[in-house]
C-alpha positions as CSV (number, residue, x, y, z in Angstrom):
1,X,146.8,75.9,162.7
2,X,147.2,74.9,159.3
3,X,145.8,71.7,159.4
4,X,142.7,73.1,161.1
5,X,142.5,76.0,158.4
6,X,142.7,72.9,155.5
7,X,139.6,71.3,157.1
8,X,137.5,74.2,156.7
9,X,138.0,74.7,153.3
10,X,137.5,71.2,153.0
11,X,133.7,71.4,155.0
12,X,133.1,74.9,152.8
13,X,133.5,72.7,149.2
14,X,131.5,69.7,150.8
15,X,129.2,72.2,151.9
16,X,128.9,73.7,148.5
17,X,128.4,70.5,146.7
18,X,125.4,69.8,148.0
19,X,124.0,72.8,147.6
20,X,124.0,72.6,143.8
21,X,123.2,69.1,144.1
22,X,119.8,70.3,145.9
23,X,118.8,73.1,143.4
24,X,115.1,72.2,142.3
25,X,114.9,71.9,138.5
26,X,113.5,74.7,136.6
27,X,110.3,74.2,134.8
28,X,109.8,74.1,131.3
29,X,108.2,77.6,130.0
30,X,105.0,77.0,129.3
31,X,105.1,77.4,125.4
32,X,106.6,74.4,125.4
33,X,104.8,71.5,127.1
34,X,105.9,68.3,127.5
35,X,105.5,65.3,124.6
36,X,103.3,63.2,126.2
37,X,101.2,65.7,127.7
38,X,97.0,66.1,127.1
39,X,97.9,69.6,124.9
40,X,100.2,67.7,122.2
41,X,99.3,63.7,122.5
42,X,97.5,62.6,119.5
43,X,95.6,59.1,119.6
44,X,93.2,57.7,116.9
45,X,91.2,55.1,117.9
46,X,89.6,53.4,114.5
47,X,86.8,51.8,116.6
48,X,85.5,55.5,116.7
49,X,84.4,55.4,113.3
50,X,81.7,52.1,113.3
51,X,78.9,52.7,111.0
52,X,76.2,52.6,114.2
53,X,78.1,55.5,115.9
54,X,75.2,58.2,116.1
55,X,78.1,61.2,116.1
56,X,78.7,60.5,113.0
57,X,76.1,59.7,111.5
58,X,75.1,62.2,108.4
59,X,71.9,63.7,108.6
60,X,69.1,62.6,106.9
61,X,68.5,64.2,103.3
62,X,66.2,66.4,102.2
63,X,62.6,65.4,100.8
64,X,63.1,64.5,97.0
65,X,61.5,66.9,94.5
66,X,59.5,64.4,92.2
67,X,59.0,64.6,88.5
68,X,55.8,66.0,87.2
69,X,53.0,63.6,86.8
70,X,54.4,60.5,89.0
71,X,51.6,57.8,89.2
72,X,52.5,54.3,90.9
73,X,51.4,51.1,88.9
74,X,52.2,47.0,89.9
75,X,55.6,46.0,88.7
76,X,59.1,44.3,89.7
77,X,62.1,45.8,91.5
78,X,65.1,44.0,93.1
79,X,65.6,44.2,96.5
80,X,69.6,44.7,97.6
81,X,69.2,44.8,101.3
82,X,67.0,45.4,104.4
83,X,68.9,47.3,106.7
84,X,67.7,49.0,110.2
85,X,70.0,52.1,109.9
86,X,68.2,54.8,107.2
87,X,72.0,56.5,106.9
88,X,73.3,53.0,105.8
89,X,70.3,52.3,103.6
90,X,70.9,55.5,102.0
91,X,74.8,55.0,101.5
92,X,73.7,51.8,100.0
93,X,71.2,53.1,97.8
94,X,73.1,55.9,96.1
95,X,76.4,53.3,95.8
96,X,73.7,50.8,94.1
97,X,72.2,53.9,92.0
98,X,76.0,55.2,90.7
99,X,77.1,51.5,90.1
100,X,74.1,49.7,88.1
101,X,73.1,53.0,86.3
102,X,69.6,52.6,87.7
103,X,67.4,54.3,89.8
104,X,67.1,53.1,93.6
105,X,64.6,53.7,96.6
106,X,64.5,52.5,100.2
107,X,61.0,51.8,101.4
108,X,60.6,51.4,105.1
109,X,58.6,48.2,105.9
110,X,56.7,49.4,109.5
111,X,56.3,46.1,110.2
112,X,59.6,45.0,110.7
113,X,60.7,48.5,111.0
114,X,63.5,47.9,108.4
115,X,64.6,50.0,105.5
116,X,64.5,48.1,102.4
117,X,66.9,49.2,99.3
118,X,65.4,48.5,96.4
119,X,66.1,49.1,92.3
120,X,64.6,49.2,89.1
121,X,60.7,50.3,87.8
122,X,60.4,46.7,85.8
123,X,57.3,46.3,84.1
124,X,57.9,43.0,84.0
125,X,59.4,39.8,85.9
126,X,62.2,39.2,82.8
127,X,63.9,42.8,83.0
128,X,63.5,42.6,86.6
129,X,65.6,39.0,86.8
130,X,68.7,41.3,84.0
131,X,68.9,43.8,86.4
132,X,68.9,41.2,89.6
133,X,72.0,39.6,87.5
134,X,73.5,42.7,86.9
135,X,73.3,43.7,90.9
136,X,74.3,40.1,92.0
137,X,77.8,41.2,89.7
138,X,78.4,43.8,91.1
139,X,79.2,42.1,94.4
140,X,76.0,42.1,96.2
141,X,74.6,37.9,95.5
142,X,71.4,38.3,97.8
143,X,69.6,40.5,95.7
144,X,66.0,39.1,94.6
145,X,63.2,40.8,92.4
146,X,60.1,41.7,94.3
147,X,56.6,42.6,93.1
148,X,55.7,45.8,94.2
149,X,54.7,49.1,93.2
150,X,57.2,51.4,91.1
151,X,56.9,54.8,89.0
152,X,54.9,55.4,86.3
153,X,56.5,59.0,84.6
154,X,54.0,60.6,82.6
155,X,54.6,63.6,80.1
156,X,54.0,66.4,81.3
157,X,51.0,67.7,79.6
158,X,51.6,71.7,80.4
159,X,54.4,71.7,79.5
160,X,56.6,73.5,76.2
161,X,59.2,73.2,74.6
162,X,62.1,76.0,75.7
163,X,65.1,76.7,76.9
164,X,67.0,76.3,80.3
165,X,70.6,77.0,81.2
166,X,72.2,73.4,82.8
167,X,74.5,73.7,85.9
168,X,75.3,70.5,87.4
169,X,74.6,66.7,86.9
170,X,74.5,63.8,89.1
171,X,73.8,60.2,89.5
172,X,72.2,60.5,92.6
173,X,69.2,62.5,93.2
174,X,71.0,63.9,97.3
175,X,73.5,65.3,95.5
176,X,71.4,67.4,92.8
177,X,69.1,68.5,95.2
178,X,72.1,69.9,97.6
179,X,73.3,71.6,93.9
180,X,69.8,72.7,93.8
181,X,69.8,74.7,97.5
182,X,73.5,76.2,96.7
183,X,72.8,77.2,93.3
184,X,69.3,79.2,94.6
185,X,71.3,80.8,96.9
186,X,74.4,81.9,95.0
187,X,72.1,82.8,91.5
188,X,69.7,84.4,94.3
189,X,67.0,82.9,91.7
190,X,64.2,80.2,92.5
191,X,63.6,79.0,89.4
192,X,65.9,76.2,89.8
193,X,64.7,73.0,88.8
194,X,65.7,69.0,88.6
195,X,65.2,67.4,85.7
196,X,65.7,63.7,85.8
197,X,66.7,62.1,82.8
198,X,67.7,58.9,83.4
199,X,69.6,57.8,84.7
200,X,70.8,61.3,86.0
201,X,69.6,64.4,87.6
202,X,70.2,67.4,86.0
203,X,70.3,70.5,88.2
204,X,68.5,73.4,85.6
205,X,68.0,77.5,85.8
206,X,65.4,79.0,84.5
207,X,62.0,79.1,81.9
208,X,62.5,80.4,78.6
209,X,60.5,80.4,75.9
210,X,63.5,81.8,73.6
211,X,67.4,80.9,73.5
212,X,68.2,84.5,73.7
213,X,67.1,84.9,76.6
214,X,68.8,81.5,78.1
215,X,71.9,83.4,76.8
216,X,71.6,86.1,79.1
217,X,71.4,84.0,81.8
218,X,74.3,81.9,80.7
219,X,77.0,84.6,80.9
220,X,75.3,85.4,84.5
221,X,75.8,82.1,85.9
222,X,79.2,81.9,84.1
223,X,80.2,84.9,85.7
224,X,79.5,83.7,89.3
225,X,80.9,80.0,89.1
226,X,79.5,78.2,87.2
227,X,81.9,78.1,84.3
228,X,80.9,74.9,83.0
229,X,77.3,75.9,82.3
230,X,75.4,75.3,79.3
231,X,72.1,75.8,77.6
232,X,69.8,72.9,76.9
233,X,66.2,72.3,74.8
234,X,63.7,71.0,77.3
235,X,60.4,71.7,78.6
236,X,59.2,74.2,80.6
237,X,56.5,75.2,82.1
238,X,55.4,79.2,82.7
């Protein structure tokens, strides 16, 4: 009787045993997903980022605002690069523009359908052939003057002297034109101009005939921003 009461208890533990050893696993609560699932793995693949990947490619800019009185005459520029991206061609021209100090273009040849990067307004082959040797220093030993058309800048002949209030300054006219579009919004003015002054472009509010009046609109502008503003002596026109 004994022996047979010992052998039950023994079948009841095995029994038990492998009951626990059956229980399913819990789950993990769902705040708290697993390292290597979709929701927390993180992978960076540098291929991504190629220059001739269209996602992230920056939109063209926005037609340049030229200076008053432009008129096109035979001269020399140097030619950097032909490339058959515009938003390469662009990157290229502002990095050549901040570098050398000098103004750049890109001209699309329809031809060949290739943006060419070019730099200078030369009058003539010499200064051409100092600015080719200043590019070729800076790291880029292709560049070659070209004959071609550049800008003549004229005076601007209805125009006086007065008085503007100066916000912002750049290198590169992109940049002063995107200045430009912020500042009409945030002044809520459109008399915001870009006055190119080599070899920089000078974002500029307002017409005024008199500094006092430039005053006033220096302690406005100061007042929403643009604390670093400042009046300068140009022309104007009204």
């Amino acid at each position: 009787m004994m022996r047979k009461k010992i052998l039950l208890f023994v079948l009841f533990v095995v029994s038990l045993i492998g009951c626990v050893a059956q229980q399913p696993q819990l789950a993990p609560p769902a705040d708290s997903p697993k390292a290597d699932s979709p929701a927390t793995r993180e992978e960076f693949d540098p291929q991504a980022l190629m220059d001739d990947d269209p996602v992230l490619q920056t939109p063209a800019r926005a037609e340049a605002i030229p200076p008053a009185e432009v008129s096109q005459i035979e001269g020399y520029r140097v030619q950097v690069a032909a490339l058959r991206d515009y938003n390469r061609a662009e990157s290229l021209r502002e990095q050549i523009q901040r570098d050398a100090q000098v103004l750049t273009y890109i001209h699309l040849d329809e031809d060949i359908q290739l943006y060419k990067v070019q730099a200078g307004n030369s009058r003539t082959p010499e200064s051409a052939k100092t600015l080719r040797d200043a590019i070729r220093a800076l790291g880029f030993p292709d560049a070659y003057v070209v004959r071609t058309q550049i800008v003549n800048v004229q005076p601007e002949s209805d125009a006086t002297s007065g008085f503007r209030v100066q916000i912002f300054s750049s290198s590169t006219r992109g940049s002063a034109e995107n200045a430009q579009m912020q500042a009409r919004v945030q002044l809520a003015r459109d008399d915001v101009f870009i006055d190119f002054e080599p070899p920089y472009f000078k974002v500029r509010v307002g017409n005024f005939q008199t500094r006092n009046n430039a005053e006033k609109l220096l302690e406005e502008v100061r007042e929403k921003g643009y604390e670093t503003a400042f009046i300068v002596q140009t022309k104007s026109s009204q």
